[in-house]
VMD Tcl script that builds the backbone (N, CA, C; Angstrom):
set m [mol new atoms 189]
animate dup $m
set s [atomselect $m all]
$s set {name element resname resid chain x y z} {
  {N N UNK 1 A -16.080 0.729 -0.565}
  {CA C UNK 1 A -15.426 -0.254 -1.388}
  {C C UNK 1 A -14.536 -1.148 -0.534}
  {N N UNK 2 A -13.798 -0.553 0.297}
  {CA C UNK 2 A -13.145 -1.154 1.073}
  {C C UNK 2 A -13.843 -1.865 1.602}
  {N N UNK 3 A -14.894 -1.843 2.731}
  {CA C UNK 3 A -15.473 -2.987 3.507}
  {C C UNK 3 A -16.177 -4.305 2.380}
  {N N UNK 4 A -16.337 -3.682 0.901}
  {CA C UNK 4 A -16.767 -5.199 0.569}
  {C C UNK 4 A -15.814 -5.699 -0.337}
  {N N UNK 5 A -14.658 -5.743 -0.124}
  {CA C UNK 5 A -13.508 -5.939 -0.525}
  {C C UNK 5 A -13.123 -7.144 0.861}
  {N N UNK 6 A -13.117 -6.609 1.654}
  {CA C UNK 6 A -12.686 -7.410 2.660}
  {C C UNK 6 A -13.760 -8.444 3.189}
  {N N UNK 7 A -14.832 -7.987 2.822}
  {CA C UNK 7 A -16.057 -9.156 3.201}
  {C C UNK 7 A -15.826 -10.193 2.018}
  {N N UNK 8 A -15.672 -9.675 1.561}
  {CA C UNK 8 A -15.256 -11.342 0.175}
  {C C UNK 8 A -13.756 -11.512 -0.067}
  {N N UNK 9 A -12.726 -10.618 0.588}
  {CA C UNK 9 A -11.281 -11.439 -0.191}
  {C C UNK 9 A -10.430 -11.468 1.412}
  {N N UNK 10 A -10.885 -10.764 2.080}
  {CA C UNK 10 A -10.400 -10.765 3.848}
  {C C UNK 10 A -9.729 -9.969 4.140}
  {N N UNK 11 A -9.299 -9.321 5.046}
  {CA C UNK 11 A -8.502 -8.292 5.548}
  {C C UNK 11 A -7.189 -7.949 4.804}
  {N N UNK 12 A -6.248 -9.785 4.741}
  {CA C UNK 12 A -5.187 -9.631 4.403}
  {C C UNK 12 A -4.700 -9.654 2.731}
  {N N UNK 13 A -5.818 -9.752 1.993}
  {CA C UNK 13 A -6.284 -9.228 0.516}
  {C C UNK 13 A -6.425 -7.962 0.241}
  {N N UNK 14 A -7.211 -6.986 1.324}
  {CA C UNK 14 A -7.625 -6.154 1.138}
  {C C UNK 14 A -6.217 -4.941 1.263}
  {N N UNK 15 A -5.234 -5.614 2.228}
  {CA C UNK 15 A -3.712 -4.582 2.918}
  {C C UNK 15 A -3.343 -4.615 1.331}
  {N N UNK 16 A -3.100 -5.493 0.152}
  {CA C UNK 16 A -2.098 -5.796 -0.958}
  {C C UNK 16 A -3.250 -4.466 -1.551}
  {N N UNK 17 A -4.691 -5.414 -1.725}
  {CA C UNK 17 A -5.622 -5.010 -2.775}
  {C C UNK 17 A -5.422 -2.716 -2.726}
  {N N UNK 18 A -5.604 -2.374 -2.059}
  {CA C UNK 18 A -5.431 -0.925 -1.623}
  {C C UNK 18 A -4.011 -0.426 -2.285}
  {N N UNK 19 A -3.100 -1.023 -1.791}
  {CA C UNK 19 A -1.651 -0.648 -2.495}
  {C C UNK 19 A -1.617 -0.445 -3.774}
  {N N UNK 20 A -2.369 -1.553 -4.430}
  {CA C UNK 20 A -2.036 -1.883 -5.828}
  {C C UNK 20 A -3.090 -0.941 -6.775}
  {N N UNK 21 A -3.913 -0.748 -6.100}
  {CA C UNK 21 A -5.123 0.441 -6.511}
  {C C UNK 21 A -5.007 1.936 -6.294}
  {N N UNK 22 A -4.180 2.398 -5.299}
  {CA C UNK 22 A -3.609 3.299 -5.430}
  {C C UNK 22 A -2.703 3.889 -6.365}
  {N N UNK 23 A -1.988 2.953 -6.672}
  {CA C UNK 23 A -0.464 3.320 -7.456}
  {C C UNK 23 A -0.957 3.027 -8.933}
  {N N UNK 24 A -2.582 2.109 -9.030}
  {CA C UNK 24 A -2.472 2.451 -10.736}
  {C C UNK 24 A -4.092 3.490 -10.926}
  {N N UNK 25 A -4.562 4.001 -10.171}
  {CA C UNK 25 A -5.897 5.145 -10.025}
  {C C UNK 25 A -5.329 5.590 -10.852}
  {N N UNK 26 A -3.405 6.427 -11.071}
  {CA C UNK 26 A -4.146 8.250 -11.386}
  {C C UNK 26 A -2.409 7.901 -11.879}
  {N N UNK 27 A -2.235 7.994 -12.981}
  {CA C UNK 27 A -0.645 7.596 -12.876}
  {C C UNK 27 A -0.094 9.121 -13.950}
  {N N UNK 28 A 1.229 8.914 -14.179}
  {CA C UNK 28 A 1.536 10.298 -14.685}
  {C C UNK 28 A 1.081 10.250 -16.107}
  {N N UNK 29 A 0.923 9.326 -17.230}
  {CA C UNK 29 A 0.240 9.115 -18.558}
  {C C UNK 29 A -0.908 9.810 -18.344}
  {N N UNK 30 A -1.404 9.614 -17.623}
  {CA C UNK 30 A -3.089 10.141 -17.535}
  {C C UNK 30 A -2.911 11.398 -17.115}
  {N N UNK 31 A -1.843 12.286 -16.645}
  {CA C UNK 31 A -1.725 13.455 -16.126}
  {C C UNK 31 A -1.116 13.883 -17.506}
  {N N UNK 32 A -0.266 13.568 -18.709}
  {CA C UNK 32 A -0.129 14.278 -19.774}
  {C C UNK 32 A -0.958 13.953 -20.384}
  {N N UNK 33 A -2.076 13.228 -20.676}
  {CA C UNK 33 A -3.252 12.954 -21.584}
  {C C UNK 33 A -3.725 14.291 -20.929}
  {N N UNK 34 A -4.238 13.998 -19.832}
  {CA C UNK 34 A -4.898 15.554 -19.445}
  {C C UNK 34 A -4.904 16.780 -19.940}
  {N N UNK 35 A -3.224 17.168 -20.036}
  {CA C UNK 35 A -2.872 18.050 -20.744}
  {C C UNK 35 A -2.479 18.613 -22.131}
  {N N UNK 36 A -2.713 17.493 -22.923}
  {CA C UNK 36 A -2.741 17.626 -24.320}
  {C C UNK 36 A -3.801 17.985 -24.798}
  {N N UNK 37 A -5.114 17.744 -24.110}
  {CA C UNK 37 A -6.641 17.743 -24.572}
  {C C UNK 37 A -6.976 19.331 -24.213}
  {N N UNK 38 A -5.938 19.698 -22.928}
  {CA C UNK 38 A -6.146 21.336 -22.620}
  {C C UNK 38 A -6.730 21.566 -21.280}
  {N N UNK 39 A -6.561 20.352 -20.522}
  {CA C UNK 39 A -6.947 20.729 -18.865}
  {C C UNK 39 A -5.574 20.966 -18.470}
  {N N UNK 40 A -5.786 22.713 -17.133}
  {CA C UNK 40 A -4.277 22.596 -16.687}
  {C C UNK 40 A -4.500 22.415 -15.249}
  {N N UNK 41 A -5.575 21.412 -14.643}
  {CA C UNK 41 A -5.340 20.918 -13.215}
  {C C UNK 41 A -6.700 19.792 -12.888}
  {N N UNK 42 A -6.239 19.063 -12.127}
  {CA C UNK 42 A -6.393 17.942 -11.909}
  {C C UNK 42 A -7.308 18.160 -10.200}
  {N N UNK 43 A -9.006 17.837 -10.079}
  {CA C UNK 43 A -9.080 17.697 -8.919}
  {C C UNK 43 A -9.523 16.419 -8.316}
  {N N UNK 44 A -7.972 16.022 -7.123}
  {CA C UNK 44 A -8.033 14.866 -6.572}
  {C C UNK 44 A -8.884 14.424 -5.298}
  {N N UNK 45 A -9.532 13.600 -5.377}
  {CA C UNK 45 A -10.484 13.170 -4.235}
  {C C UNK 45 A -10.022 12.873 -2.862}
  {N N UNK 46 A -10.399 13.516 -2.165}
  {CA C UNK 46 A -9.284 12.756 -0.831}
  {C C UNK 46 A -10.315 12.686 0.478}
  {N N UNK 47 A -10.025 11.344 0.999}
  {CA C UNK 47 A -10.695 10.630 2.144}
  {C C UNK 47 A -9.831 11.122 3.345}
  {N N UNK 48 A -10.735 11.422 4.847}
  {CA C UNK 48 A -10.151 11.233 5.981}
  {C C UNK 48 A -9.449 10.152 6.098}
  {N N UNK 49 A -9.875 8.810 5.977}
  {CA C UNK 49 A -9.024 7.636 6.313}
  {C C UNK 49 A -7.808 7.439 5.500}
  {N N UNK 50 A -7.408 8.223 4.741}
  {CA C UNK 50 A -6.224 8.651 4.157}
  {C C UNK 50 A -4.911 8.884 4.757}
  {N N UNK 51 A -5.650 10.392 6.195}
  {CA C UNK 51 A -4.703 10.625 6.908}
  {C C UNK 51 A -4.935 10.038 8.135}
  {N N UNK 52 A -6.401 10.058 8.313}
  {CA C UNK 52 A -6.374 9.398 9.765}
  {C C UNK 52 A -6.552 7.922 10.104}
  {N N UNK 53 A -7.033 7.407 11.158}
  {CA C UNK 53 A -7.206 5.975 11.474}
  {C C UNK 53 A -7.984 6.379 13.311}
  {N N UNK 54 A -8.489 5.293 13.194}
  {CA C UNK 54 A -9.615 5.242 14.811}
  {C C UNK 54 A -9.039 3.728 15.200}
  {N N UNK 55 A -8.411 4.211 15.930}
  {CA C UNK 55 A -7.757 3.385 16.967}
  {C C UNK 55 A -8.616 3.113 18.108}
  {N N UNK 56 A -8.733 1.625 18.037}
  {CA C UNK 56 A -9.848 1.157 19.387}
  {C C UNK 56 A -8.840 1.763 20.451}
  {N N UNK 57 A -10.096 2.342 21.630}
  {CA C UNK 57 A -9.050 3.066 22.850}
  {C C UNK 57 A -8.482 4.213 22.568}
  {N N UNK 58 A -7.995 4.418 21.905}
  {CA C UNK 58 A -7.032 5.737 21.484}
  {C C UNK 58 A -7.789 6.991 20.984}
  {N N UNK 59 A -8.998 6.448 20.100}
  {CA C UNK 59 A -9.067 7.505 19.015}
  {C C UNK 59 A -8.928 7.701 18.224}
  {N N UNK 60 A -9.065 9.212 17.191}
  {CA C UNK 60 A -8.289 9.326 15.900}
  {C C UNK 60 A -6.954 9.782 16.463}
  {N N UNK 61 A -6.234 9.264 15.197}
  {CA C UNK 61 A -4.807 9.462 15.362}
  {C C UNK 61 A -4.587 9.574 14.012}
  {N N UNK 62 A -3.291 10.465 13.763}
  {CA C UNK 62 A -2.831 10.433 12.099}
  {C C UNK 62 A -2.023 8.783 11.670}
  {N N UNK 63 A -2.020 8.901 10.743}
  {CA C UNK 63 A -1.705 7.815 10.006}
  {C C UNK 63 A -0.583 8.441 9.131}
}
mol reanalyze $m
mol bondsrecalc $m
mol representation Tube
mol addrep $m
């Protein structure tokens, strides 16, 4: 998603676009909806590029 995010809105679309998609994915409303219906846990998806990053030259490195 990311790379065609940035192929059509550009890199510096894509730094805001990520922020703003993060913080409304999974918010706490949707964590008591969850629990009214009778789920008691939540499993969250999680990407390497989350924690890490590939640094030209360097490598992986944490983020």
């Amino acid at each position: 998603m990311e790379n065609i995010v940035r192929e059509i809105c550009g890199s510096k679309y894509l730094s805001t676009f990520r922020d703003r998609w993060h913080r409304a994915w999974l918010g706490e409303g949707d964590i008591k909806l969850l629990a009214e219906v009778g789920h008691n846990s939540v499993r969250l998806p999680i990407r390497a590029c989350s924690f890490l990053m590939d640094e030209p030259g360097m490598g992986i490195q944490w983020n």
